[in-house]
N, C-alpha and C positions, 0 to 999 in steps of 0.2 A: 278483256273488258266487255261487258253486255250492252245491252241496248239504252238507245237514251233516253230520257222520260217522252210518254206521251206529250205532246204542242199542239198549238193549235194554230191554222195561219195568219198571219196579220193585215191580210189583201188574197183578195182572189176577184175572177172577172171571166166574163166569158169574148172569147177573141173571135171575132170577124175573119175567116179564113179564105170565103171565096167559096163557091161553088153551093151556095147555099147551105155550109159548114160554119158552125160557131163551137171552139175548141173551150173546154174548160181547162183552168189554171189556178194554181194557189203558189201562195209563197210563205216561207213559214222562217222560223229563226232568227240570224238578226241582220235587219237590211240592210247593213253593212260592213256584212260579211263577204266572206267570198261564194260566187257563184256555184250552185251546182243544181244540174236538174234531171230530173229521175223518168226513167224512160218505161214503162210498163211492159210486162209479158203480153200471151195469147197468141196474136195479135186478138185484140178485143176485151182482154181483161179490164181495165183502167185500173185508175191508181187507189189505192186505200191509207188511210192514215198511218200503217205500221211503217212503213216506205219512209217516214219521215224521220224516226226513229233509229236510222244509220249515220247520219249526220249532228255532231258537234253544235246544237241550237249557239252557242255562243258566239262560233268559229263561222256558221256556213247561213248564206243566204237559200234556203233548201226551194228550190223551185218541182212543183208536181204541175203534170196534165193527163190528161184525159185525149188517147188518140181519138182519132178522127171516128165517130160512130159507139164510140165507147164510153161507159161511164156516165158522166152529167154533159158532155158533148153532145151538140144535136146538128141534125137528125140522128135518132138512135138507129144503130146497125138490127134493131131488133124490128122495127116499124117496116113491113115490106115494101113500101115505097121508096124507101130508100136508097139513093143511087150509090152503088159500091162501084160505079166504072170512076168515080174520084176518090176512091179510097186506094191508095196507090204508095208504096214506097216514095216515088217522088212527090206523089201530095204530102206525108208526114215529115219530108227532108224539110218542102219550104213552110210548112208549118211550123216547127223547129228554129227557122232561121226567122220567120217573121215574128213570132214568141222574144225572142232574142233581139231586138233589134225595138219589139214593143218595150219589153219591162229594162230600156238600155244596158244590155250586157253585153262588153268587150266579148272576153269569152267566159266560159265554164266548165265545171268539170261533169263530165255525161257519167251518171250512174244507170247502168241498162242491168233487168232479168229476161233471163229466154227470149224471145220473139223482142224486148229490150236490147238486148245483145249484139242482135244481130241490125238493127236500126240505128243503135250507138255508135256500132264500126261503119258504119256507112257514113253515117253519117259524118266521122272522122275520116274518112275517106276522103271526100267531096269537101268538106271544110274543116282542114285541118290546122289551118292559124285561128279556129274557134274553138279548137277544143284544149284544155289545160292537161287532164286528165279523167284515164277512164279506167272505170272500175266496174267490172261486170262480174255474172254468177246466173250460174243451168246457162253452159255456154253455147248457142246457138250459132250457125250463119248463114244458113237460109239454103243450104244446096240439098240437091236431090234425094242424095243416099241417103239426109234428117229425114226427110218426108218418107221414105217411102218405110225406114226403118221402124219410122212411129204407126204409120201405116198399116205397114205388112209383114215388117221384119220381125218384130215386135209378137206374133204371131206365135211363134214357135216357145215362146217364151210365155203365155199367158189364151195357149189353145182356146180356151171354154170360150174365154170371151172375144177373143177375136173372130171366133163362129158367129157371135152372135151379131159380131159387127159389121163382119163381111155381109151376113146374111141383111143389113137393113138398107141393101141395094137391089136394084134388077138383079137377078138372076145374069142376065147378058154382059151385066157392067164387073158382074164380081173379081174375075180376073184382070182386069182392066186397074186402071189409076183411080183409086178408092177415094181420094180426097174429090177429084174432080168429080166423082158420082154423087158423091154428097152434098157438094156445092150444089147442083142442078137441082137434089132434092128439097135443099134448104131454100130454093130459090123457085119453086113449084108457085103457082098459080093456090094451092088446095092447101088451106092449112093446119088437115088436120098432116098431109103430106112432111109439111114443114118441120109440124113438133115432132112428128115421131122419129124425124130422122136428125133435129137437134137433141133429140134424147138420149138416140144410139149412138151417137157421137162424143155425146158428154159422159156416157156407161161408160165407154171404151177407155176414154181419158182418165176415168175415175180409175179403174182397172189397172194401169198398168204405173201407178204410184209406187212406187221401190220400196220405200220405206214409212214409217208412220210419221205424222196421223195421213192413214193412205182413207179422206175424204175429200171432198171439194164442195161445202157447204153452198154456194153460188148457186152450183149446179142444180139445186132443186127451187131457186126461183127462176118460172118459165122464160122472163124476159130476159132476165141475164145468159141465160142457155140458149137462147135463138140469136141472139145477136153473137155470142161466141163462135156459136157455130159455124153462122155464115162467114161472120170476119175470116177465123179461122183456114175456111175450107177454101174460103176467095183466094187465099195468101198461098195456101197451099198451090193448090191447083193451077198456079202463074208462078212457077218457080219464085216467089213473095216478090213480085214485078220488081226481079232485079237487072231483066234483060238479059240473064242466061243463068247456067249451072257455074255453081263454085264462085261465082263473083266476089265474094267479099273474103274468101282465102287468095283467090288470085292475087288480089291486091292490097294483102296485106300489107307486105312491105311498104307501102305510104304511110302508112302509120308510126315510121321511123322516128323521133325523138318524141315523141306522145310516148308519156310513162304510162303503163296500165297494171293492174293488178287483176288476174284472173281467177273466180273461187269455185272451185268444181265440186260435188260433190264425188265419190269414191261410188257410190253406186246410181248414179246419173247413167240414164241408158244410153246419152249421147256419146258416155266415153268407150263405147262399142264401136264407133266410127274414127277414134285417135281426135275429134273433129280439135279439141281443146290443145290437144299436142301442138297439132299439123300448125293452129294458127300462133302458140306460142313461139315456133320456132321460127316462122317467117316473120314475127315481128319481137325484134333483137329488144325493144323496152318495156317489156311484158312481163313478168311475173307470176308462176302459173302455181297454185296454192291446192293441194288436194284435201280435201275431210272426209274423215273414216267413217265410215256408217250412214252417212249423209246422200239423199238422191237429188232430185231437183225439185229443189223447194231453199227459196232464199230465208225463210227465219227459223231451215233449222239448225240444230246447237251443234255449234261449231263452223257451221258457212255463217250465221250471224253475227258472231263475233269476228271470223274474219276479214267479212267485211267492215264490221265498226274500225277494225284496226288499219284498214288500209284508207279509209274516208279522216281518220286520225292526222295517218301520215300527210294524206296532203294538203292538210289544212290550212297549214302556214305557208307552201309552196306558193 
């Protein structure tokens, strides 16, 4: 089955989160449906209307936001004043929970991409009598060997431009931990400092897209590419403030009667790490779905439809 018609939401609001943060939110489908809410990649991307489009309008109450610094969320992660010491894993946990708790939801079912992914098992983690089910895709979970793979491992496989990216650091820093050089840069006083090194950041990203359409149309408007960046490299460079390496495979296993369905693509550069394996098999109610020709990218043909089929299946659950 393909995608469901464009909608539009029928409520949206911006939420009071604390720390001088107001989270945006939409709800779309039918209000009384069952719950499900959609977790965005990056970290920093926000959400977009296609997102909406995986869910059953008849079946699902489809809830979207905008993380903290992202999107129509303010303060933007783009505005250098911007305090990213409260952009924090555990800031989007209780955002999440305070979202939930605002638009009165028991539980829901958590649809996470990439940097989504890895927020949605945490998030199931930490409260798991709120999560129904979860369905994820470009399987992420926030440990080292991701970072440094996308980083540096990555390299070997796309030289020219990893030159180029290596190269938009100190000289001193280059051997060193690439994302946290870039955070610094992105976080410079000097701005012409900042764009050039949100640029080389979003070059590199665009670069190393597996398969087509390999663009990232975003990327050439400057606000959206400065705030990615920083989110990004913030997340990076704190092992994505999860309080250590492998956290969220460790504990997979909590995730025990939470059904999930997982959609990988076949040429996703994370499945260089087994990462989507390792976490299928530690967590016995999971479902691990591969498509052929397919990288990391949720709408293309074939991860879209299997995702519509799995948001299908749990509709009436």
């Amino acid at each position: 089955m393909g995608l469901y018609p464009d909608i539009e939401p029928y409520d949206h609001g911006m939420l009071d989160v604390g720390d001088g943060n107001r989270v945006y939110w939409e709800a779309c489908g039918n209000p009384l449906g069952k719950p499900a809410v959609v977790l965005h990649g990056g970290p920093g991307s926000g959400c977009t209307p296609f997102f909406r489009r995986y869910f059953d309008p008849d079946a699902y109450r489809i809830i979207l936001l905008d993380q903290r610094g992202a999107g129509r969320s303010t303060p933007p992660a783009s505005d250098p004043a911007t305090d990213m010491g409260v952009n924090t894993i555990k800031h989007l946990l209780a955002d999440l929970e305070l979202l939930r708790r605002h638009l009165a939801v028991e539980r829901w079912l958590v649809w996470g991409v990439s940097f989504g992914s890895v927020l949605g098992l945490r998030y199931a983690q930490t409260h798991p009598d709120r999560v129904s089910e979860l369905v994820l895709t470009g399987i992420a979970t926030g440990s080292r060997a991701e970072v440094d793979l996308l980083t540096r491992g990555l390299g070997r496989i796309f030289p020219e431009a990893w030159e180029a990216f290596r190269a938009g650091v100190p000289e001193g820093e280059r051997d060193g931990d690439l994302a946290a050089a870039y955070n610094r840069l992105v976080e410079s006083p000097d701005p012409e400092v900042r764009a050039r090194a949100a640029r080389a950041w979003t070059d590199w990203e665009t670069a190393i897209i597996p398969a087509p359409p390999r663009s990232e149309p975003r990327y050439e408007d400057a606000a959206f590419r400065a705030g990615f960046a920083r989110t990004v490299t913030h997340y990076f460079a704190h092992d994505h403030w999860l309080g250590g390496d492998e956290v969220v495979l460790r504990d997979a296993p909590s995730l025990a009667g939470i059904p999930g369905v997982l959609v990988q693509g076949s040429l996703d550069f994370g499945n260089l790490l087994g990462i989507s394996w390792r976490l299928q098999r530690a967590w016995p109610d999971s479902e691990l779905i591969l498509v052929d020709d397919a990288g990391h990218n949720a709408g293309a043909r074939g991860i879209a439809e299997e995702l519509v089929a799995a948001t299908d299946r749990f509709r009436s659950s």
